[in-house]
Residue, then its C-alpha position, 0 to 999 in steps of 0.5 A: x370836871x377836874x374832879x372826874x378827871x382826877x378819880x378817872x386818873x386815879x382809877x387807872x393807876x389802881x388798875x396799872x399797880x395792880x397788874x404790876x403787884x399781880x405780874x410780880x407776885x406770879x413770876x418767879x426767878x427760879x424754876x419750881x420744875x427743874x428737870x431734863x429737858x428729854x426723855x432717856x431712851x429706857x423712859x422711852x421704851x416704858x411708855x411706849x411699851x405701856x401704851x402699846x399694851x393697853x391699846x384697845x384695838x388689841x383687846x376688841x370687846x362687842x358693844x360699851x363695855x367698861x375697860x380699865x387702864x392703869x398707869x404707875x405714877x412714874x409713868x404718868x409723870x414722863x409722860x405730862x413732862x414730854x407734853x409740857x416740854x412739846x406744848x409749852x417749852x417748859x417743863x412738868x411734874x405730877x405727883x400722886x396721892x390718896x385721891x388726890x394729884x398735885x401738878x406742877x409747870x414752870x414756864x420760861x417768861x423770856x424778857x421780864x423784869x419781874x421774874x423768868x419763871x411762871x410757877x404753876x401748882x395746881x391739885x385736883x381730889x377724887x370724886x365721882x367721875x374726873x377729879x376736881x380742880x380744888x386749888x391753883x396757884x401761880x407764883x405767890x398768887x393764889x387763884x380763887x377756885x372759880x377763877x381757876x377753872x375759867x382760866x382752865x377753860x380759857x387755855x385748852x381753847x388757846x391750845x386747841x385742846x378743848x375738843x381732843x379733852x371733851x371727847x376723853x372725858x366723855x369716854x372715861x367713867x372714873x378716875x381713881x387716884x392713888x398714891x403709886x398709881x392711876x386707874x381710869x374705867x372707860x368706854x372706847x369709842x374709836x369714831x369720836x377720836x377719829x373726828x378729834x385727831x382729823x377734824x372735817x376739814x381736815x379730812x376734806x383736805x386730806x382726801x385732796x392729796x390723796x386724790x393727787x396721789x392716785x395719779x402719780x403711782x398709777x403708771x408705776x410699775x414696782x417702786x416709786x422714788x419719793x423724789x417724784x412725790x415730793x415736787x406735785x405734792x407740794x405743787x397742790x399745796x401751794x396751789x391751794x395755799x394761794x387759794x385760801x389767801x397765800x399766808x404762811x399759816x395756810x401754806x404750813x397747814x397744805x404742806x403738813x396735810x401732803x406729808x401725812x397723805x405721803x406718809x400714810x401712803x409710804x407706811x402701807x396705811x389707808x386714810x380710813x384708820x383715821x377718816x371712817x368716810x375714806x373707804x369710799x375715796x379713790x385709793x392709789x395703787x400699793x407701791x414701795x415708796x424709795x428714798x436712795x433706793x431703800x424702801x425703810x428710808x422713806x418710811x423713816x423720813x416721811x413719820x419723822x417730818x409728820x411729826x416735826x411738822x405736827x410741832x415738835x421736832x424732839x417727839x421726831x428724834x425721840x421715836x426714831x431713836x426708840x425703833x432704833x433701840x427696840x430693832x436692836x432687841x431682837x429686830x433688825x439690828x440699831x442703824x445709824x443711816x436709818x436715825x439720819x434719816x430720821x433726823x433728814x426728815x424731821x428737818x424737812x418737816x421742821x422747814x415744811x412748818x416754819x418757811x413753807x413757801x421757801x420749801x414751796x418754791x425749792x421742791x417746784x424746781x424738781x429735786x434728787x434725793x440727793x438734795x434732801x437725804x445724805x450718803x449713809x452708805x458708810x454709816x454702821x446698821x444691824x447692830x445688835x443691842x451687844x454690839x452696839x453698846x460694845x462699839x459706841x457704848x450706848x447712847x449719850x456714850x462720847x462714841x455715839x456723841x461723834x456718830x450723831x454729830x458727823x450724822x448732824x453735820x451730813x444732814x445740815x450739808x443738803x441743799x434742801x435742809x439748810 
C-alpha cells in the first residue's frame, strides 16, 4: 500500500513539474509583437477602400463562377493586427513569403510569475487549396504539428469562429502565397454568410424586435424621436431576459439584438440583406429616426453602439473616425458633433454589453435625448480636408487632441452614460 501510495506521489509531482517546466518555457517577459495598439486614420482609408472594391455584390456573376481577390501584404498584416488586438487584447503580425506565411501574436498574461507574454509563432506552406498548418511555437516550447492543429481546433471553438471559418473555406478554392501578396480564387455564396453573420436564433430573435418596431412607427406621421424607441425596446429586451433566465448574459444578448433592429431600421436597411426568411416579416413603415433633432445623429449613435456591443469599442471609433475623414474628401465636410455622436453611441453600446440590466432598468423610466447624446451645437462641422488640417492639424494634432477631449468629457457628463 506504501508503495503505491508513494509512485502515486511521485506521479503527480512529475505531472505538477511538468506543467511548471511547460508554463515557464511558453511565457515570455517580453513581447515578440510590439506594435501600436490602433490603426492610423490613413490604414483605415486602405482597407476599407480594398475591401469595398473587391465586394462581390458590386461585380454580380450568374452561377459559381471562380473570382479572384488580392491583397498586398501590408494589407493583410493591418488587418489580422486590428483582429488580435479586438479578439484577443494583443497584438499581431503576419509575414509573407514564397508559398509560405509566418504569423505572430503576443498575448498579455495578466498576474504571472513566469512571464507576461504569450509568444506565438506559427507558419503554414501552399498547398492545394488552403495552406498547411507545418509548424507552431509557443514561447520556447515547440508544439508537435498534431498537436498544433488540435489546439487550432480547440480555439476557433472557444472563440465561436469554428462556423464563420468552415463556411470561408469552403468558398475559397486556393490560396496563393507570395512574397508581396495574397491571391485567393472563390466562389461566393452570399446564403451561407448570412447564416454565419445571423445564426437562426439569432434571426428568430431579431424578427421579435422588429415585430415590436412595426407598432411604435405606425402612427408616426414624418420622424420618429430615437428617445421614443429606446424605453419599449429595451422594455422587450428585458422581458425577454427574464424569460431566458435573467442573467447578465442573456440580458446583453436582447440588448445587443434591439440595437441592430434600431440600427437597421434608422439606416433604411431591411433585415433581409442578412436574414433570406425577413422578406416575409411584417415591415415598419420608412420613418427618419432624430436624435436632437438630425436624422445623421441617430444613424451615427445607433452603428456606433452595434459595434461596441458586438465587442469592441476601438472598431466603434474607428469607423466613425473613417466616415468623418472620407466626408471630409469630397463628402459633407469632418464634423466633430457627428464623432461625439459616435463616441455617445459606443458608450451606450459599451454599457448595453457590460451592465445591461442597469441600462435596463435606466431607459424603462423614460428618457430625453438629453440623457444619452451631449449639446454639440457649438462643435465645428463641414470642414473640409483643407480646413481641417489648416485649424486643428489633423488628427493626432494637439489641437484636434483638445476637441476630442472636451467631446470626452461632454459625453461622460450624461446621466445615461456615466
Amino acid at each position: 500500500m506504501k508503495t503505491v501510495l508513494k509512485l502515486l506521489l511521485l506521479t503527480v509531482a512529475a505531472l505538477v513539474l511538468s506543467a511548471v517546466l511547460i508554463v515557464w518555457l511558453a511565457l515570455h517577459d517580453r513581447a515578440l509583437v510590439v506594435r501600436d495598439s490602433a490603426m492610423t486614420p490613413a490604414d483605415i482609408v486602405r482597407v476599407r477602400d480594398l475591401l469595398s472594391a473587391a465586394d462581390p455584390r458590386k461585380h454580380p456573376q450568374e452561377g459559381e463562377a471562380v473570382r479572384t481577390f488580392h491583397a498586398g501584404g501590408r494589407d493583410l498584416d493591418l488587418v489580422l493586427h486590428d483582429a488580435a488586438r479586438r479578439l484577443l487584447h494583443g497584438a499581431g503580425r503576419v509575414v509573407l513569403e514564397d508559398q509560405a506565411a509566418r504569423v505572430q501574436f503576443s498575448l498579455q498574461v495578466p498576474h504571472s510569475p513566469f512571464g507576461q507574454w504569450l509568444n506565438v509563432e506559427a507558419r503554414a506552406r501552399q498547398t492545394v487549396g488552403w495552406p498547411v498548418l507545418e509548424q507552431l511555437q509557443i514561447g520556447r516550447l515547440p508544439v508537435p504539428t498534431g498537436l498544433a492543429r488540435w489546439l487550432l481546433v480547440q480555439g476557433l471553438a472557444h472563440y465561436q469562429l469554428t462556423e464563420p471559418v468552415q463556411t470561408v473555406m469552403g468558398m475559397v478554392q486556393q490560396v496563393t502565397l507570395q512574397p508581396a501578396e495574397i491571391v485567393l480564387d472563390y466562389v461566393w455564396r452570399p446564403e451561407g454568410l448570412r447564416t454565419v453573420m445571423l445564426p437562426p436564433a439569432d434571426q428568430q430573435r431579431l424578427r421579435a424586435y422588429v415585430d415590436r418596431l412595426v407598432p411604435l412607427v405606425r402612427l408616426s406621421r414624418e420622424a420618429v424621436p430615437l428617445a421614443g424607441l429606446l424605453p419599449p425596446m429595451f422594455e422587450l429586451a428585458r422581458v425577454r431576459a427574464a424569460a431566458a433566465g435573467g442573467d447578465d448574459a442573456a440580458a446583453a444578448l436582447e440588448n445587443r439584438t434591439a440595437l441592430i433592429a434600431l440600427a437597421l431600421y434608422a439606416t433604411g436597411q431591411s433585415p433581409s440583406r442578412f436574414v433570406q426568411e425577413a422578406r416575409g416579416w411584417a415591415q415598419p413603415v420608412p420613418r427618419p429616426v432624430l436624435l436632437r433633432g438630425r436624422e445623421d445623429f441617430s444613424m451615427h449613435f445607433l452603428v456606433s453602439a452595434v459595434l461596441a456591443a458586438e465587442g469592441g469599442g476601438r472598431l466603434a471609433d474607428a469607423i466613425g473616425l473613417y466616415k468623418e475623414i472620407s466626408d471630409s474628401r469630397g463628402g459633407s465636410g469632418f464634423s466633430f458633433n457627428d464623432i461625439a455622436a459616435d463616441r455617445a453611441g459606443t458608450r451606450f453600446g459599451q454599457i448595453a454589453a457590460n451592465d445591461p440590466k442597469r441600462l435596463q432598468a435606466e431607459l424603462s423610466k423614460g428618457v430625453t435625448d438629453e440623457d444619452f447624446m451631449p449639446g454639440v451645437a457649438d462643435l465645428p462641422e463641414f470642414l473640409s480636408e483643407a480646413e481641417f488640417k489648416a485649424t486643428y492639424g489633423g488628427v493626432g494634432a494637439p489641437a484636434y487632441e483638445r476637441m476630442k477631449a472636451d467631446i470626452e468629457r461632454r459625453v461622460a457628463s450624461r446621466p445615461l452614460l456615466r
